[in-house]
N, C-alpha and C positions, 0 to 999 in steps of 0.2 A: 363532707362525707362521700361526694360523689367521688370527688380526687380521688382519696382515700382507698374509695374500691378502684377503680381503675389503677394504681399503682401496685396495689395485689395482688391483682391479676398478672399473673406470672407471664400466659401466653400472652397475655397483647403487650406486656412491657416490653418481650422481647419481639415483640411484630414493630413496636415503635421504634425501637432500636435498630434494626434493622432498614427500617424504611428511610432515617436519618442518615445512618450509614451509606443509602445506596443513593440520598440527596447530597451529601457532602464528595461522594467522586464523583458525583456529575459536576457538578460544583469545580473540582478538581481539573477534571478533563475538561472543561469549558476551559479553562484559563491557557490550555496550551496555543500556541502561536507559531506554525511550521514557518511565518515567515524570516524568521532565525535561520531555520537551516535548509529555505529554499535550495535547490543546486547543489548541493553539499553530492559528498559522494554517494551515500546510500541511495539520494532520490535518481543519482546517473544510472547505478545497478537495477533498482527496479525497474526506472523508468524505461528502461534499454528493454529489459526481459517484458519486460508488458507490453510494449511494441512487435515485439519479436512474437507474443502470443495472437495478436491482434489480427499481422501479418500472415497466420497460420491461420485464422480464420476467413481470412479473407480469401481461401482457396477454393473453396467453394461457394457458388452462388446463391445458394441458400443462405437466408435473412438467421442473423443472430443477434443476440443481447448482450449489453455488459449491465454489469450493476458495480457502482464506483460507491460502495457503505462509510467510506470514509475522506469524503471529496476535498475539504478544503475550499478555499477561497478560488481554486482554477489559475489564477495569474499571480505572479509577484513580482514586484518590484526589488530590484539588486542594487539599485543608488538606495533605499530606504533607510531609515536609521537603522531599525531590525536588522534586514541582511548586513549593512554594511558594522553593525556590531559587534559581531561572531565573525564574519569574513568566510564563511564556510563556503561559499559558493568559488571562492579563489581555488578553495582546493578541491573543489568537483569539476562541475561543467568549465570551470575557469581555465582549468588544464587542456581541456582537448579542445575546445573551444574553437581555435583555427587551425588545428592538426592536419594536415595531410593526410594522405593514405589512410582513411579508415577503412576498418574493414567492414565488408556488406550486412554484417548484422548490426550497424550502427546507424547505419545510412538512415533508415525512416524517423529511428529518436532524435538524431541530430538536425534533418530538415523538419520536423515538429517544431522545434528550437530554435532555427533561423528564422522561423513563418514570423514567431513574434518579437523578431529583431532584424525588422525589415533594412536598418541602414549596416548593417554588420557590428555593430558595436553589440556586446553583452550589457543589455540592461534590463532586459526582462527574463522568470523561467516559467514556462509552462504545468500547472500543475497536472495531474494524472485526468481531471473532466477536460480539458482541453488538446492531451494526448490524445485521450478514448475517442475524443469528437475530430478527430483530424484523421482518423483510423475505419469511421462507421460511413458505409453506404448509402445510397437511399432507400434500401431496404431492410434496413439493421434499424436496431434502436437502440438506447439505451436511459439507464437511470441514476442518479448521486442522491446519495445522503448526509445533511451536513446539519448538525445537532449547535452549532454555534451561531447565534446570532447575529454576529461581523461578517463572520466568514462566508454565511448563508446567501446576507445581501448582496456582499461582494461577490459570489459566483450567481446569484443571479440578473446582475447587470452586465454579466459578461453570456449568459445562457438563455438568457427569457424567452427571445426570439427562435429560437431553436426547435421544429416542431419533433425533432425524432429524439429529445430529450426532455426528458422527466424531472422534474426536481421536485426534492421531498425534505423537508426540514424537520427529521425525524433520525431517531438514533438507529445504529446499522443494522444490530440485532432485528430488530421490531421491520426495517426494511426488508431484510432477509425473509422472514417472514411470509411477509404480504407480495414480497414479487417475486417470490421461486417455488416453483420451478417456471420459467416463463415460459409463455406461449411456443416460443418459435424450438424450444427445446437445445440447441444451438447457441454456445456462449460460453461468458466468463463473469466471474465473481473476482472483486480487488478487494482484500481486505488489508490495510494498513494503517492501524491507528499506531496513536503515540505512543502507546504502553508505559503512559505517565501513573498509571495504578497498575498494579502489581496483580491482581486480578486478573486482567486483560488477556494473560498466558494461560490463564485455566480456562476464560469465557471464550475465546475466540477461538481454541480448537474445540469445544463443546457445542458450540454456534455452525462450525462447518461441518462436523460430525449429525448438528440432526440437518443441515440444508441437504448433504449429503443421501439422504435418506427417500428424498424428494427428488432429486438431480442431481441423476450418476451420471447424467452425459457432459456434466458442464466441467468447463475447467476452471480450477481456484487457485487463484496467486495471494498468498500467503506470506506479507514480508514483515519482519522480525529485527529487529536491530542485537550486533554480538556486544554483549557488556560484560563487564568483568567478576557482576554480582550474577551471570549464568541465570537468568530467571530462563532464556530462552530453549535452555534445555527443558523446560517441562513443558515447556508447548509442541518442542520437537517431539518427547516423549508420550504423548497424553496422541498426536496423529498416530505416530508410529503404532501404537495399540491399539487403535479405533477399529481397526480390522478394513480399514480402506485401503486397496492394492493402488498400485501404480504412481508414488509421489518419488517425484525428484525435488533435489536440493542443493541451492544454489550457494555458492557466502564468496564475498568480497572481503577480504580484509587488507583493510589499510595500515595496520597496526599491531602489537603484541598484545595479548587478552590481559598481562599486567599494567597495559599502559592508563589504567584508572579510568579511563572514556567509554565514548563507545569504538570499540576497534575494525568493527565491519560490519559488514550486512550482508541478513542472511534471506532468501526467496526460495519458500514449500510452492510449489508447482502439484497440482495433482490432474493428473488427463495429460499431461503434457502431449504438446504435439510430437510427433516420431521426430522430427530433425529437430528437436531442442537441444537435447542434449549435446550434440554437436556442433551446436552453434555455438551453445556457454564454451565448449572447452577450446575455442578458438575465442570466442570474447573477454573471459574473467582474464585470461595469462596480460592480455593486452589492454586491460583497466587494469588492473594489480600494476604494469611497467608504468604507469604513468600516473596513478592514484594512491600507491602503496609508500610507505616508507620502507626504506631498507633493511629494514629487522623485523616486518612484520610475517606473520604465521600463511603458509601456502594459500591463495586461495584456489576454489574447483567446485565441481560437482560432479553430485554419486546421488545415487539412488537412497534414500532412503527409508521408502518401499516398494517392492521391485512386483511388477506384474505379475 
């Protein structure tokens, strides 16, 4: 009988409903595994432009914060079965790898990236908590959020010891939260999950939209993969409306948007530093030469909401 009422109940069948729903993507998104496409191109693009923001904070002496909501393990392995599975990393960091002539807005990602390949061979890639920590002062801090159990432990046998880092085993959203706007007011927010639920395009520009609300001084790196099912447009769309000025937009493509994959990658920048702009439009031409196939789609950046 008790059953009975409790399945009648129209609101809480659909509150149970719902709360399964919101266990089975967690469920979901736990399963994803970036050690697949460690190095891959999209992680060169962000990982470049997030140095290049990091670099821009470093110009003044005043202490700032990062929050990394979607960390990751911090290190991976390139001999791995995973990486060497997919091979993605041949065709990112594998590429430039022992390039010559970079040019200076490569310079800090690419020594991040030798730090942990001390004999010159490619066999490890830095993930973004180990970029961030190779970028922060002694008077900076910062914090990751890493919702997966592997991945958790693994970035913290790599960060334990680390006093000007945080770590939280806790989902990004709920990070967000609770460490922003931080104290030193001075900083950045990395948001980059898998966007293995389709969701993720609606929660994560509604997630930056209220941090925003709270810290308008920080700047938010927003990266997005281009896929040929476009979910990305609604995330681009849903900033674009939020009524938040000043977001540049970065995309790399390697590829044509028919090529069935993911064909490039895209980074919403909002606060951008004043010579950003200028730096992408000397960096993307010169990843696109060396990352891009030959029929893929221009890459660049433009404003996408202009000051």
């Amino acid at each position: 009988m008790r059953i009975g009422s409790l399945l009648s109940d129209a609101g809480m069948w659909h509150g149970w409903l719902r709360l399964l729903t919101v266990r089975s993507q967690k469920r979901f998104m736990l399963s994803y595994q970036h050690s697949y496409h460690a190095g891959n191109f999209a992680d060169v693009h962000k990982h470049s432009v997030l140095l290049l923001l990091l670099r821009a904070l470093q110009a003044k002496e005043k202490p700032f914060f990062v929050l990394d909501a979607f960390a990751g393990r911090g290190l991976y392995q390139l001999g791995d079965a995973e990486a060497e599975k997919t091979g993605e990393y041949l065709q990112g960091i594998g590429r430039i790898w022992q390039k010559p002539s970079l040019p200076d807005s490569m310079s800090d990602y690419m020594q991040a990236v030798r730090n942990v390949n001390s004999d010159l061979k490619l066999k490890q890639y830095p993930g973004s908590p180990l970029l961030i920590r190779s970028m922060i002062r002694e008077q900076d801090r910062m914090a990751v959020c890493e919702l997966h159990p592997a991945e958790f432990d693994a970035l913290r046998q790599i960060l334990y010891s680390e006093k000007r880092v945080a770590l939280h085993k806790r989902d990004a959203v709920g990070g967000m939260k609770a460490m922003l706007p931080p104290k030193e007011r001075r900083g950045l927010l990395l948001l980059d999950p898998a966007y293995e639920v389709k969701q993720e395009y609606e929660s994560v520009p509604a997630a930056v939209v209220d941090a925003y609300r709270h810290w308008r001084e920080g700047i938010y790196a927003i990266w997005y993969p281009l896929l040929t099912a476009g979910n990305h447009e609604k995330l681009r769309a849903s900033l674009k409306r939020s009524g938040i000025r000043k977001m540049l937009d970065s995309q790399l493509m390697v590829d044509t948007p028919e090529s069935g994959g993911m064909y490039g990658s895209g980074m919403i920048i909002i606060n951008p530093p004043w010579r950003l702009k200028d730096q992408l439009e000397e960096l993307l031409p010169w990843l696109a030469a060396r990352l891009a196939g030959s029929g893929s789609a221009p890459s660049g950046v433009r404003w996408l909401v202009p000051e």
